[in-house]
Structure formats: structure tokens, C-alpha cells
Backbone as a chain_set.jsonl record, in Angstrom:
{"seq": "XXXXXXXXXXXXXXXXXXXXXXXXXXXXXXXXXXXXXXXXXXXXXXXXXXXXXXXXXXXXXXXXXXXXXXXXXXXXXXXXXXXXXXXXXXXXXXXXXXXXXXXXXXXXXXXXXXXXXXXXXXXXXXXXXXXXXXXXXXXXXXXXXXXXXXXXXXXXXXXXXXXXXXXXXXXXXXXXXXXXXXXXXXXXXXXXXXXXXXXXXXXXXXXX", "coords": {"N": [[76.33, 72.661, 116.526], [77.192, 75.441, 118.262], [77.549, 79.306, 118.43], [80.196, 81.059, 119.883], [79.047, 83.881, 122.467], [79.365, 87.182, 122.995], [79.936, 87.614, 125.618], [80.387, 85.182, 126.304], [83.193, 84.648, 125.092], [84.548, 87.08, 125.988], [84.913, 85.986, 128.976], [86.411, 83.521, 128.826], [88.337, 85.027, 127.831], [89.358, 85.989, 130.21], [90.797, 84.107, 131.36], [92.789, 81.607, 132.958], [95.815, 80.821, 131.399], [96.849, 78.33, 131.317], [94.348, 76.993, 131.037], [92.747, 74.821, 129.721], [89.978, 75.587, 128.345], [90.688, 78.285, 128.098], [91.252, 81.517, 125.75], [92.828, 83.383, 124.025], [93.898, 86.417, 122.411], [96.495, 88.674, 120.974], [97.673, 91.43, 120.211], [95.121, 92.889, 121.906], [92.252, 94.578, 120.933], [89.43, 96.231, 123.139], [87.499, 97.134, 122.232], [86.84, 96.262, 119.601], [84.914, 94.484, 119.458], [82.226, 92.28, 118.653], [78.557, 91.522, 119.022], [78.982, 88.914, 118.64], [81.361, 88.498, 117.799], [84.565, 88.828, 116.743], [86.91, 91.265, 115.529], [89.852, 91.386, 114.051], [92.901, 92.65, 112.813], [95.046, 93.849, 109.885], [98.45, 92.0, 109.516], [101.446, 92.835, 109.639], [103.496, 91.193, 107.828], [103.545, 89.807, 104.788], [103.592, 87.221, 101.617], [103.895, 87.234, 98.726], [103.148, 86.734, 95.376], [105.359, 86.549, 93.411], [107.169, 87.23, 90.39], [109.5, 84.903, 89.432], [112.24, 82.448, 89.23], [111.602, 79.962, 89.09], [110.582, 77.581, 87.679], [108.039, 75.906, 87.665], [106.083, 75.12, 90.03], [106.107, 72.025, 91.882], [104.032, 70.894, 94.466], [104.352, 68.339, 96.897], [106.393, 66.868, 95.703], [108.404, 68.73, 95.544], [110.536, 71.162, 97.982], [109.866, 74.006, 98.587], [110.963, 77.024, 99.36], [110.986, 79.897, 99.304], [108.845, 80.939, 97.958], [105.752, 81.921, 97.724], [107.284, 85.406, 97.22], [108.749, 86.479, 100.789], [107.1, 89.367, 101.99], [108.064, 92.314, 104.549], [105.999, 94.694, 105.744], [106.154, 97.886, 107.779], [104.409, 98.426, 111.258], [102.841, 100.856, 112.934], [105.108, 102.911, 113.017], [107.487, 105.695, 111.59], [106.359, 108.713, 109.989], [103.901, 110.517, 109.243], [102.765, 111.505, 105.326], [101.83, 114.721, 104.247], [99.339, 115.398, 102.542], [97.887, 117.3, 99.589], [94.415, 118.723, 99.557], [92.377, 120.382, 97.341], [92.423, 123.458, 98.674], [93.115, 122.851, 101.282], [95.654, 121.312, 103.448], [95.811, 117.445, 104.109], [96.459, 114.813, 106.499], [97.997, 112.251, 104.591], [98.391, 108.269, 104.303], [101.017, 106.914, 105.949], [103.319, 105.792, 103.047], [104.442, 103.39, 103.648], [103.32, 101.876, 105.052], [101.643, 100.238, 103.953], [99.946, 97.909, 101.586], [99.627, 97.565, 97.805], [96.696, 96.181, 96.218], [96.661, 94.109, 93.41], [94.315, 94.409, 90.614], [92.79, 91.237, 89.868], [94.786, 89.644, 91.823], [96.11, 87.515, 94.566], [97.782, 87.805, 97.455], [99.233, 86.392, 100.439], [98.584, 87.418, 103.411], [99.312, 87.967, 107.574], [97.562, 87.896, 110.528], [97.756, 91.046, 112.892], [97.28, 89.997, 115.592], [97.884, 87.378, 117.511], [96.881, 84.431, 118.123], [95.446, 81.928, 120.653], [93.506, 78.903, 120.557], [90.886, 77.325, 122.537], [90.494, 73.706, 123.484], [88.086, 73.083, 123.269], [86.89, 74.322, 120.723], [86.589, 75.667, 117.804], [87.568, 77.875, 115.561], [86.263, 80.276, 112.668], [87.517, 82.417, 110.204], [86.222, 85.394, 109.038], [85.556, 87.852, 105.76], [85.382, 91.233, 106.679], [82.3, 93.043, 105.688], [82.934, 95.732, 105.041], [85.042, 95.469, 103.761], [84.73, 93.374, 101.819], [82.754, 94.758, 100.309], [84.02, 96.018, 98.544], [84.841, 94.255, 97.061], [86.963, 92.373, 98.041], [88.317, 89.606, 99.39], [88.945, 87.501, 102.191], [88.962, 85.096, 103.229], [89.865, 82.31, 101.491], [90.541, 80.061, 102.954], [89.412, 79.37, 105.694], [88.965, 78.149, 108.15], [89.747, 77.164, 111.295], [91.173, 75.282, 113.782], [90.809, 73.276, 117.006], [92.91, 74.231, 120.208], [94.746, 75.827, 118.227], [97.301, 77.685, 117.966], [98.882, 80.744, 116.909], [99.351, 83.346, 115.228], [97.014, 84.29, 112.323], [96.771, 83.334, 109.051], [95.938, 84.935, 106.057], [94.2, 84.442, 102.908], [94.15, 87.014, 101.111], [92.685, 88.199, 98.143], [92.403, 90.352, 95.63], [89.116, 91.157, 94.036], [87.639, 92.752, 92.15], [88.113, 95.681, 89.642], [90.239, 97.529, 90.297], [93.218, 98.552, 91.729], [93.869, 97.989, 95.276], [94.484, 99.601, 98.015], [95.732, 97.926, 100.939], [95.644, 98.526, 104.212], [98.358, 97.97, 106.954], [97.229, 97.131, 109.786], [94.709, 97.835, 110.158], [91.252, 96.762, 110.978], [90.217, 93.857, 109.389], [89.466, 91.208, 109.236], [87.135, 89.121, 110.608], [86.542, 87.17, 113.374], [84.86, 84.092, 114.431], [84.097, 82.053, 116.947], [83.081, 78.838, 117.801], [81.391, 76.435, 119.872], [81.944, 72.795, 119.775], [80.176, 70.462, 119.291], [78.941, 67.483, 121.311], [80.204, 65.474, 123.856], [83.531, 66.317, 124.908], [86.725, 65.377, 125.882], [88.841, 67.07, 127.629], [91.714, 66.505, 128.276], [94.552, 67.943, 127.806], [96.514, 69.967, 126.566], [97.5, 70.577, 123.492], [99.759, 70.558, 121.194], [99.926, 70.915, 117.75], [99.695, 70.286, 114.044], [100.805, 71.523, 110.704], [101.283, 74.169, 110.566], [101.412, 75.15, 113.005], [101.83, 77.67, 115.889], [102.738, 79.887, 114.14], [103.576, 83.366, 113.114], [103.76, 84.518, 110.524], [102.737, 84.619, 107.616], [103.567, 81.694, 106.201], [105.68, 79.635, 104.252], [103.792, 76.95, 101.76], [103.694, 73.991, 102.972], [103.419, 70.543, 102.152], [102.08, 67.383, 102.551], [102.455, 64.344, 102.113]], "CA": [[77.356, 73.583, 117.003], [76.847, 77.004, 118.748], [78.441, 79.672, 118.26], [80.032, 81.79, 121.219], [78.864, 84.917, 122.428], [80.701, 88.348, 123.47], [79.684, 87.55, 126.927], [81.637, 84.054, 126.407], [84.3, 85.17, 124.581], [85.627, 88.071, 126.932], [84.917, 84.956, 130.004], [87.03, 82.84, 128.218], [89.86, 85.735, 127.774], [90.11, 86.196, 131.542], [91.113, 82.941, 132.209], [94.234, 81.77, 133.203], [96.605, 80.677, 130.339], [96.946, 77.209, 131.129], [93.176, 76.493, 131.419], [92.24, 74.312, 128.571], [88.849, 76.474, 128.097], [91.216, 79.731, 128.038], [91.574, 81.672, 124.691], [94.224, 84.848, 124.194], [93.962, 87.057, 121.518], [97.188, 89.532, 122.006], [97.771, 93.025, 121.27], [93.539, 93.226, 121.969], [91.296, 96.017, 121.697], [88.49, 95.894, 123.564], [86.376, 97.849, 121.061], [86.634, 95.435, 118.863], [84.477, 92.515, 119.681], [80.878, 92.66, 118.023], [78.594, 90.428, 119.853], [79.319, 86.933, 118.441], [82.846, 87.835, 116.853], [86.003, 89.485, 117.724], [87.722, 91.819, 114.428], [91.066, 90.878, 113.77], [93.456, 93.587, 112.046], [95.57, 93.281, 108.851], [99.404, 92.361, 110.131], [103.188, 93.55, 108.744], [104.046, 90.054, 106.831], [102.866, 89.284, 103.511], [103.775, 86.613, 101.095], [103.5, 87.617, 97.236], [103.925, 85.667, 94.016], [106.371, 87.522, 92.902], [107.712, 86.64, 89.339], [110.305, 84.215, 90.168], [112.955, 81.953, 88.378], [111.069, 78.477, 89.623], [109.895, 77.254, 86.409], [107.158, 75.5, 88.379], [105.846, 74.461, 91.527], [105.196, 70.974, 92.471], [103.53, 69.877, 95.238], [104.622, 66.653, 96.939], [107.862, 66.77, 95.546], [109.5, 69.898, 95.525], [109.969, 72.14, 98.736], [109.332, 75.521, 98.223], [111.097, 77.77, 100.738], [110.997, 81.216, 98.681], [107.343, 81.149, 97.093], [105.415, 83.296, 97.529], [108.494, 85.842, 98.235], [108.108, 87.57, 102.168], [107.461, 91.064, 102.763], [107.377, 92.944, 105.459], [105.507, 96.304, 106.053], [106.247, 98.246, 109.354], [103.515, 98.984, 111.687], [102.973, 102.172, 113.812], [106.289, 104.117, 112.112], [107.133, 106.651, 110.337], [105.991, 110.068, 109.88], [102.209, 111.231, 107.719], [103.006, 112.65, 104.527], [101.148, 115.627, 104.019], [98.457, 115.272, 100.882], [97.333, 118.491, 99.5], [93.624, 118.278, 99.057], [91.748, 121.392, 97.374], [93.177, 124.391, 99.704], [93.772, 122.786, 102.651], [95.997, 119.808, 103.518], [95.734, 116.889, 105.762], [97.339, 114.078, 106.797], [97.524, 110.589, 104.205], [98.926, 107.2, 104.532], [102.58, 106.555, 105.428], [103.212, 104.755, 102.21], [105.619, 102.235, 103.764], [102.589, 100.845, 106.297], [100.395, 99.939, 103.256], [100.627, 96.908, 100.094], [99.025, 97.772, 96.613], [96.899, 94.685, 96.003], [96.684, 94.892, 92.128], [93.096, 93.533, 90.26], [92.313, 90.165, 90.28], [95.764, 89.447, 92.186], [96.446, 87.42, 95.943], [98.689, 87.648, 98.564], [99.342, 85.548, 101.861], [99.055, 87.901, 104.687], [99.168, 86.904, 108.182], [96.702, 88.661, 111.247], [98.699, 91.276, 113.761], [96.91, 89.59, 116.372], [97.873, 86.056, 118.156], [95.299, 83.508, 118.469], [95.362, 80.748, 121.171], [92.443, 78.597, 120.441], [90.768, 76.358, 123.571], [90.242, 72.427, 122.953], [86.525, 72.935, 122.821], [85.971, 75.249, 120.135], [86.87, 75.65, 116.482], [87.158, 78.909, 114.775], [85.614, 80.267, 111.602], [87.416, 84.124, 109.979], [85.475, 85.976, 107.401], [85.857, 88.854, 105.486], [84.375, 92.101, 107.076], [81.463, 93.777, 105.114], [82.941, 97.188, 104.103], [86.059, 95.17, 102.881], [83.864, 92.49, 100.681], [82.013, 95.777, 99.099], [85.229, 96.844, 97.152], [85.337, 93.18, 96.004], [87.971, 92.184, 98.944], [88.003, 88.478, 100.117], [90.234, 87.267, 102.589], [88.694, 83.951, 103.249], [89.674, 81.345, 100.847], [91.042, 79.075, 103.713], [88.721, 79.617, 107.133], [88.437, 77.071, 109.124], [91.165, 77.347, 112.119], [91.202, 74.218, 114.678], [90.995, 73.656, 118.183], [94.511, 74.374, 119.999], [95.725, 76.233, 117.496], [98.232, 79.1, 118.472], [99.786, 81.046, 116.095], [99.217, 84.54, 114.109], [96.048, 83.613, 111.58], [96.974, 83.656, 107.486], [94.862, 85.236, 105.263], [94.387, 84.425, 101.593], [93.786, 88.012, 100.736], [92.267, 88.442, 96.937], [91.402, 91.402, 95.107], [88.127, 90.425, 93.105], [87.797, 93.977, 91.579], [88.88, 95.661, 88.74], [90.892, 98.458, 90.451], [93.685, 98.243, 92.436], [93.194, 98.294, 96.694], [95.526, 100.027, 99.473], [95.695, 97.46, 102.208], [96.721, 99.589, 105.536], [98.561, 97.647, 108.016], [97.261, 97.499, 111.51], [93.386, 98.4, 110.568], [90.594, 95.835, 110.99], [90.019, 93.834, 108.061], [88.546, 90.49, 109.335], [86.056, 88.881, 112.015], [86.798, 85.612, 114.386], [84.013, 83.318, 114.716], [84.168, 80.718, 118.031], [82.004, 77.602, 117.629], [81.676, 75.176, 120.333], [81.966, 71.812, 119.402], [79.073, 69.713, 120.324], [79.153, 66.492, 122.125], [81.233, 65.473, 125.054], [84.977, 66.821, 124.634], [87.132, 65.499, 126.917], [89.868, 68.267, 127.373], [92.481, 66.456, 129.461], [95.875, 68.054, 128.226], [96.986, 70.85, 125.591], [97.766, 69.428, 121.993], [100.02, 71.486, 119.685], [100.057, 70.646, 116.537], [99.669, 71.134, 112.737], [102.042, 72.251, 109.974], [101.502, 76.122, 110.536], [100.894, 75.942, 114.45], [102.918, 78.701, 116.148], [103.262, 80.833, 112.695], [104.173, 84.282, 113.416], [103.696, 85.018, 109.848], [102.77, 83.694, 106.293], [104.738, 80.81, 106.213], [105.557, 78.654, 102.879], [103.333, 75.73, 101.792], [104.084, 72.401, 103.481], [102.731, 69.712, 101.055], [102.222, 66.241, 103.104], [101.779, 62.909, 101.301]], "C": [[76.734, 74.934, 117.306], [78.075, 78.12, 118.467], [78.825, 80.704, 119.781], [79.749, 83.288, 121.384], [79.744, 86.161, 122.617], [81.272, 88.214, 124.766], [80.985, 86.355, 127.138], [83.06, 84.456, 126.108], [85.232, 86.259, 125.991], [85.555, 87.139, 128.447], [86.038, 84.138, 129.587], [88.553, 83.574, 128.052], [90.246, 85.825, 129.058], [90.118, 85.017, 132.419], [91.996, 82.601, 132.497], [94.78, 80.874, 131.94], [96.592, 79.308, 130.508], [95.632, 76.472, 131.587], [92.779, 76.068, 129.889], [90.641, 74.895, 127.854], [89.667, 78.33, 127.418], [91.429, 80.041, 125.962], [91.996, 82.889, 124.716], [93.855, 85.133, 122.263], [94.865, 88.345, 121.937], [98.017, 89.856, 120.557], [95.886, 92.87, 120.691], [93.065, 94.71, 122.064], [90.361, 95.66, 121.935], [87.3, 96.054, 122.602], [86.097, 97.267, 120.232], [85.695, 94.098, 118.745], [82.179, 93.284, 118.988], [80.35, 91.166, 119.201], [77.973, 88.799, 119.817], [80.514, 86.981, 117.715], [83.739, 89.038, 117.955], [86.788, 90.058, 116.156], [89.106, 91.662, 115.014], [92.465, 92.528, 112.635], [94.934, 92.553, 111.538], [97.712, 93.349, 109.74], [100.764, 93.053, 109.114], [103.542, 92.046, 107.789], [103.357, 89.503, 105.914], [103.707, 88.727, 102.661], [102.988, 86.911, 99.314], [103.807, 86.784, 95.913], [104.575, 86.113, 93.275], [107.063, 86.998, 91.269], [109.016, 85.96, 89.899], [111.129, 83.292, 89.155], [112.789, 80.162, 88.924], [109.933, 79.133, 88.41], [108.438, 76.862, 86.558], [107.135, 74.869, 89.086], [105.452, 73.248, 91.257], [105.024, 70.155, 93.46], [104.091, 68.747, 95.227], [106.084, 66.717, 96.08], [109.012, 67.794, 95.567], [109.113, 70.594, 96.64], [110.41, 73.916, 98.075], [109.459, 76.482, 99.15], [110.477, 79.495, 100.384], [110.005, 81.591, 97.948], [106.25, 81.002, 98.036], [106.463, 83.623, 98.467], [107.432, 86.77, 99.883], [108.484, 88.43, 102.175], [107.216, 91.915, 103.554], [107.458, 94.575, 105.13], [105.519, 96.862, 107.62], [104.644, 98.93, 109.762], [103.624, 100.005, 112.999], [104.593, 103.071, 113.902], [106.432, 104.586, 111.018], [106.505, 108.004, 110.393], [104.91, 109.83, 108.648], [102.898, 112.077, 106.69], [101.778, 113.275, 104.488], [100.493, 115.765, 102.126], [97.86, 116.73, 101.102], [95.944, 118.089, 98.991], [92.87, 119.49, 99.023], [92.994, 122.951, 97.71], [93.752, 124.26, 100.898], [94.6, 121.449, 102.162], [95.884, 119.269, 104.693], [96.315, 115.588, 105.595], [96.959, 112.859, 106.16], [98.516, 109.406, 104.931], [99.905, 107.687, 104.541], [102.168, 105.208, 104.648], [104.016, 103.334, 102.662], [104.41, 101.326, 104.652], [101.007, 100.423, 104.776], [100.784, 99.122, 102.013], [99.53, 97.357, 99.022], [98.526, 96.073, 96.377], [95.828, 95.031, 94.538], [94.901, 93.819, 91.853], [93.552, 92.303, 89.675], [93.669, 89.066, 91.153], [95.588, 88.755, 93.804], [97.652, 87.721, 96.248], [98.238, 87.132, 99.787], [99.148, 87.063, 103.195], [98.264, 87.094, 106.173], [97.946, 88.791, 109.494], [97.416, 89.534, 112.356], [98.365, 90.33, 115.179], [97.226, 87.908, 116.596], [97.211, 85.583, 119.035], [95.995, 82.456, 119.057], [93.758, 80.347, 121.186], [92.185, 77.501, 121.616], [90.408, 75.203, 122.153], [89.255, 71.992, 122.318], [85.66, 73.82, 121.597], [86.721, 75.142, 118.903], [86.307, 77.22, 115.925], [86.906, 79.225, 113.311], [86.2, 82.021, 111.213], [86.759, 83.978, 108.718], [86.392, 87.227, 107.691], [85.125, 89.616, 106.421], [83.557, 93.059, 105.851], [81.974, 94.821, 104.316], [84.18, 96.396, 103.297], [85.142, 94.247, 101.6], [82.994, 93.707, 99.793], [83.339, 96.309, 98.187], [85.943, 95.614, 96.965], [86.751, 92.607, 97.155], [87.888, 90.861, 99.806], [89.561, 88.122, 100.899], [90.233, 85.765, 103.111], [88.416, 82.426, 102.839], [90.067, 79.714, 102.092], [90.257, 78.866, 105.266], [89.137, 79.184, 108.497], [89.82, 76.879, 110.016], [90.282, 76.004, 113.566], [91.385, 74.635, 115.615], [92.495, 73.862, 118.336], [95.092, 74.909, 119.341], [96.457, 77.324, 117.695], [99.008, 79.437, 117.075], [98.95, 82.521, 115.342], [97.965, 83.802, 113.249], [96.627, 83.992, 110.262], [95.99, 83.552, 106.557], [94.924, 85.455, 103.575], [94.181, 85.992, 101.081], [93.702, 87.875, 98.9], [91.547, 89.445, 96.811], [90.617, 90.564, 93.769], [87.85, 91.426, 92.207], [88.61, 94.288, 90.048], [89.508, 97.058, 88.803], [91.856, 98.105, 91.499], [93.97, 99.164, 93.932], [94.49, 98.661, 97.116], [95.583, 99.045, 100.613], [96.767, 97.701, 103.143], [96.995, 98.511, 106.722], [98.028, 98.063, 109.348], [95.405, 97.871, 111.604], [92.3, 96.955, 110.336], [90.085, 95.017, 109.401], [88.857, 92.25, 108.042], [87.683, 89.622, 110.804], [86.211, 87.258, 112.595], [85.359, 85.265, 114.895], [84.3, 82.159, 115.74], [83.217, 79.834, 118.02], [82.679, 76.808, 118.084], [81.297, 74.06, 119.984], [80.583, 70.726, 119.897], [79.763, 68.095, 120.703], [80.197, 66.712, 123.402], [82.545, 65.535, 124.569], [85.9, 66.715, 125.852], [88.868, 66.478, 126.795], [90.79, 67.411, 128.498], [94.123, 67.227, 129.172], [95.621, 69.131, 126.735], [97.797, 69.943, 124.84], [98.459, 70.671, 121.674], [100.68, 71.003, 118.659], [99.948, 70.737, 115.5], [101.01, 71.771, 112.526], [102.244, 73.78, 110.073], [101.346, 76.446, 111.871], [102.447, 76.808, 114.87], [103.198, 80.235, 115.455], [103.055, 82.146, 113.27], [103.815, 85.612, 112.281], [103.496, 84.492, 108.687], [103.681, 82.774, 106.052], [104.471, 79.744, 104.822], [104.979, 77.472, 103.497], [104.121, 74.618, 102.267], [103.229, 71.468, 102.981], [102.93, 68.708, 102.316], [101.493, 65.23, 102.372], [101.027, 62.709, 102.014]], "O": [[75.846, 75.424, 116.609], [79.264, 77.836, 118.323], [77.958, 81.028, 120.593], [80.178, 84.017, 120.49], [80.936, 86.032, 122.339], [82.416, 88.469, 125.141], [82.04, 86.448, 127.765], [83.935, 84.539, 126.97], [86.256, 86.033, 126.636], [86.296, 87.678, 129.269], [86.857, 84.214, 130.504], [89.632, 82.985, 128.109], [91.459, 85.76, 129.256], [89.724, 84.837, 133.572], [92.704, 83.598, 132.355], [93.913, 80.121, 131.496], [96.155, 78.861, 129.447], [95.689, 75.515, 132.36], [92.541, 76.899, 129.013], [90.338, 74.451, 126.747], [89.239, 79.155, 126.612], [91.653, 79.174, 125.117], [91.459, 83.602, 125.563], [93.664, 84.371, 121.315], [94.49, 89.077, 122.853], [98.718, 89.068, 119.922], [95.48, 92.778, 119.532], [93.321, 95.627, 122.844], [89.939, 94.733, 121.242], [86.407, 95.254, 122.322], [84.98, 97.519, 119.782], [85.819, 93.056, 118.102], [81.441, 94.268, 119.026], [80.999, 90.321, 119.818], [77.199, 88.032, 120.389], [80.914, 86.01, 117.072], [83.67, 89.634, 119.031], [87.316, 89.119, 115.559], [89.412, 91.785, 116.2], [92.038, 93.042, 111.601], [95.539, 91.576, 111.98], [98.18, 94.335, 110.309], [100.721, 93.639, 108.033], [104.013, 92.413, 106.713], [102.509, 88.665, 106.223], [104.76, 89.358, 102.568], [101.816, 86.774, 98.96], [104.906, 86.269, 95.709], [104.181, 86.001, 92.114], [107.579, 85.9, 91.475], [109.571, 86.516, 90.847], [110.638, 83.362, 88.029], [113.717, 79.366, 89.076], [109.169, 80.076, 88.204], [107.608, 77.329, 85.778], [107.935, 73.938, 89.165], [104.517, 73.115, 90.466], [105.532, 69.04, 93.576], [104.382, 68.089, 94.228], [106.761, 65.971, 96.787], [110.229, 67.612, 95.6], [107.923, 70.859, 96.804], [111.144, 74.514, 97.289], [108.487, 76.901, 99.779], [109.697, 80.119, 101.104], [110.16, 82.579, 97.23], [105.997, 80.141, 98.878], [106.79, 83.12, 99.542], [106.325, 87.283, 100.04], [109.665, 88.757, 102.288], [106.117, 92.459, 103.449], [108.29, 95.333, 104.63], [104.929, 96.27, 108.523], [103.918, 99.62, 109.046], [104.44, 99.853, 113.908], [104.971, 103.741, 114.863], [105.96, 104.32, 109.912], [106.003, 108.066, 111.516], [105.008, 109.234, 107.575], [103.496, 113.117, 106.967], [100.732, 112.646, 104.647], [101.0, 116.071, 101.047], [97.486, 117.258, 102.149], [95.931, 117.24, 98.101], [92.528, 119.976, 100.101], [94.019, 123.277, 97.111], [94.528, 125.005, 101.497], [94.464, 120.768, 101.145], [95.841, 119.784, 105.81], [96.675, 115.276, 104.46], [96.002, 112.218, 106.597], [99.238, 109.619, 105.906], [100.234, 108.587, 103.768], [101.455, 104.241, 104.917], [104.092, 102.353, 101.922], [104.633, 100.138, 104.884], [99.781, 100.414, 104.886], [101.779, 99.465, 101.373], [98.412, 97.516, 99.513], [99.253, 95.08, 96.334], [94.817, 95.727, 94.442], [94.46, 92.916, 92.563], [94.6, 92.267, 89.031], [93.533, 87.843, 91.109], [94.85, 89.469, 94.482], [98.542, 87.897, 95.416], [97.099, 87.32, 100.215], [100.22, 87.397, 103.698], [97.356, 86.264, 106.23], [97.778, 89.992, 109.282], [97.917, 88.71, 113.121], [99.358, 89.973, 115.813], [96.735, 87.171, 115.741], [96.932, 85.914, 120.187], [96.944, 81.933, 118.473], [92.883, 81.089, 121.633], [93.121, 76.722, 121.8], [90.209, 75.326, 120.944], [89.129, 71.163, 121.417], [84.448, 73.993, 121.465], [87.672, 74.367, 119.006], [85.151, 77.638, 115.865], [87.374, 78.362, 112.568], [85.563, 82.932, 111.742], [86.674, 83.131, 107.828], [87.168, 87.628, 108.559], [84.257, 89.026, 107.064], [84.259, 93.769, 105.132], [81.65, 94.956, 103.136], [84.297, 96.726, 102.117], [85.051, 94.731, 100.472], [82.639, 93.462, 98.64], [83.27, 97.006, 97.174], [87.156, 95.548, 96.767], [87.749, 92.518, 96.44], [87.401, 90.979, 100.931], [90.719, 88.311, 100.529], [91.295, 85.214, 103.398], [87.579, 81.617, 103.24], [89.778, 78.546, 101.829], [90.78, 77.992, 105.958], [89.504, 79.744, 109.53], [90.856, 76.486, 109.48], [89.141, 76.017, 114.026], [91.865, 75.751, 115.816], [93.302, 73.801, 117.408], [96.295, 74.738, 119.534], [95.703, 78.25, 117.395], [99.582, 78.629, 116.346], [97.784, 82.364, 114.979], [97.886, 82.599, 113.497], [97.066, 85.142, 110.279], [95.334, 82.561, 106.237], [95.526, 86.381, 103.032], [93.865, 85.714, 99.924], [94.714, 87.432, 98.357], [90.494, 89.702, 97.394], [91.07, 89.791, 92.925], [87.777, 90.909, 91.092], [89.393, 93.544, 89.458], [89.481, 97.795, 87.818], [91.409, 97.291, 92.308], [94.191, 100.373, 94.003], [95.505, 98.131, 96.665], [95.389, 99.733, 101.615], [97.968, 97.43, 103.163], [96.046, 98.155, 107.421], [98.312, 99.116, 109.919], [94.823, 98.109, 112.662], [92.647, 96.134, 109.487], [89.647, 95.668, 108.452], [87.888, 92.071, 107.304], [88.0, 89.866, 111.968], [85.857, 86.303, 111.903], [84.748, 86.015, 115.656], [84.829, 81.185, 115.204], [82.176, 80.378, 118.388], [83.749, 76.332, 117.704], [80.084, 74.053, 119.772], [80.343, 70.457, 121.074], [80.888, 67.711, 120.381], [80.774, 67.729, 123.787], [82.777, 64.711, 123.684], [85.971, 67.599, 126.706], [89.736, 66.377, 125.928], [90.545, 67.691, 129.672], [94.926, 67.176, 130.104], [94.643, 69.004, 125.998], [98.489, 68.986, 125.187], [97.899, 71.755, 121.831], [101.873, 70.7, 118.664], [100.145, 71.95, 115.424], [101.869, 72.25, 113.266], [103.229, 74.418, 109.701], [101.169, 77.616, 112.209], [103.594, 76.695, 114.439], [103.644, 81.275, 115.939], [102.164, 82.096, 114.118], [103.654, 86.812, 112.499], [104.296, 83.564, 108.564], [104.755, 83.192, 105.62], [103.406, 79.231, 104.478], [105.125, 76.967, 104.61], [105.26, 74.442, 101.833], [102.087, 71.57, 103.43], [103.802, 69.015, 103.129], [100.298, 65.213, 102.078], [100.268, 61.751, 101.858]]}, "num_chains": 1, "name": "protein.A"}
């Protein structure tokens, strides 16, 4: 397997939508693309394990609409509160665009960005670097299939023993494209899978 370049990648975005090679990543910044990935930023819907009155989960027999509860955080509203720092002040977080993620604690969140994946390729997210130095994984699950459309969901775990700010809307992890080797015959768009489409952290779907 290879993996694709920047060069490919932004070839591949200006293709037309119903070209089985084509791949959409949408709201894009250009600035973003390193050159063999594409950063991804953290979105508004997160899924928490919230203390809950489900005695316990089980798989395969019980569905599970309300676990982990959903919460959304708004992105780009709101007004800066003003932090005093020293003598001067300057402008911090609006607290409403940011989740406390406590030590050694997950949450589900999902990517602002929507991924259409072509037939021929298979993607791979990681964490990004400065997030993995303050102990910050978001990659217990990776591995995203061809065809797959839908928002990306990210195991987020603090590994740490302080608890992290995660700011809606700022880059947090990196899209890997790897083409498939051998012959791939692409004759028609597939969609499928239990989470294709997803929008947003969506509850487990157990399948016998």
C-alpha cells in the first residue's frame, strides 16, 4: 500500500462528485494539508459517559440509544470573555465552544469536517503531535473504509493526570489516504456500514 500525496490528494478534491476516484472533505482549509495528510478539526457533538441509571450495558442484547449521553458545543458563537492577565487583558476562550476532558476520562467526539472516501483508498486518522504531548489520544478506532461518507468519530482520551480544554473548531487530528494495492475494480458507489452518513457521534450498534 502507498500512501497518497498532497499533490494527489488536492487532484482527487477537484474532481467531480460522482467520480468514483473523487474525495470531498467539506468546510476545507487549504492550509491545512501537510504533504501526505490533510488535519481534520475537533467538531460541536460529543458523546460522554455520563453517570446514568442503566445498571449495565450489554452488547448483543440490549440497544443502547442514550449511552454515552450527546452534547453539543456551538461553533463560531458567542462573544470572548475578557481574562485579566497581569496589567493588561486579552481575549480567552468562549467557555461554551470548549469540553473539560477530565484525567484518565473519554469521550466520543465526531470531526467538523465531512469525509467522502473514493473506492480505491482506505483511510488511516491519528492524533496530531502537539495534542499526544499533553497525553491526548484520539485514535483508539482508526481505520476508516473505502466509500465511507460521513463526519469521522473520535475516541478522544485524556491519558494525563490534569484535566484538558478541548476547543471546538481547532485542528486536533491528521487524515491519512492509502491506496489499496492490486487491481480495484471501481464500477459503482457502495454505501454502507453501521455509522456511514454519521453527522455526529452516534450510539454503538452491536451486530451478531
Amino acid at each position: 500500500m502507498s500512501v497518497l500525496s498532497k499533490k494527489e490528494i488536492k487532484r482527487r478534491l477537484e474532481l467531480r462528485l460522482d467520480d468514483l476516484e473523487s474525495i470531498v472533505i467539506t468546510p476545507r482549509l487549504d492550509e491545512k494539508f501537510d504533504q501526505d495528510s490533510v488535519d481534520l478539526r475537533l467538531g460541536c457533538y460529543f458523546r460522554v459517559p455520563a453517570v446514568s441509571t442503566i445498571e449495565c450495558v450489554k452488547p448483543y442484547q440490549d440497544t443502547v440509544e442514550h449511552y454515552p449521553e450527546l452534547v453539543h458545543k456551538p461553533y463560531g458563537r458567542g462573544r470572548k470573555k475578557r481574562v485579566k492577565k497581569g496589567a493588561k487583558e486579552r481575549e480567552g476562550d468562549n467557555a461554551e465552544s470548549t469540553i473539560i476532558l477530565q484525567p484518565h476520562h473519554a469521550v466520543l467526539a465526531s470531526t467538523l469536517e465531512y469525509i467522502k472516501m473514493p473506492g480505491d483508498v482506505s483511510g488511516e486518522i491519528l492524533t496530531k503531535s502537539s495534542w499526544a504531548r499533553i497525553f491526548i489520544s484520539i485514535a483508539s478506532a482508526p481505520w476508516i473504509h473505502p466509500f465511507y461518507r460521513g463526519c469521522l468519530t473520535l475516541e478522544v482520551t485524556n491519558l494525563g493526570n490534569v484535566p484538558v480544554a478541548l476547543p471546538v473548531g481547532k485542528p486536533m487530528a491528521q487524515l491519512i489516504f492509502i491506496k489499496l494495492e492490486g487491481q480495484i475494480e471501481l464500477k459503482k458507489d457502495i454505501i454502507e456500514g453501521s455509522y456511514a452518513g454519521a453527522v455526529m457521534p452516534e450510539a454503538p450498534k452491536f451486530k451478531a
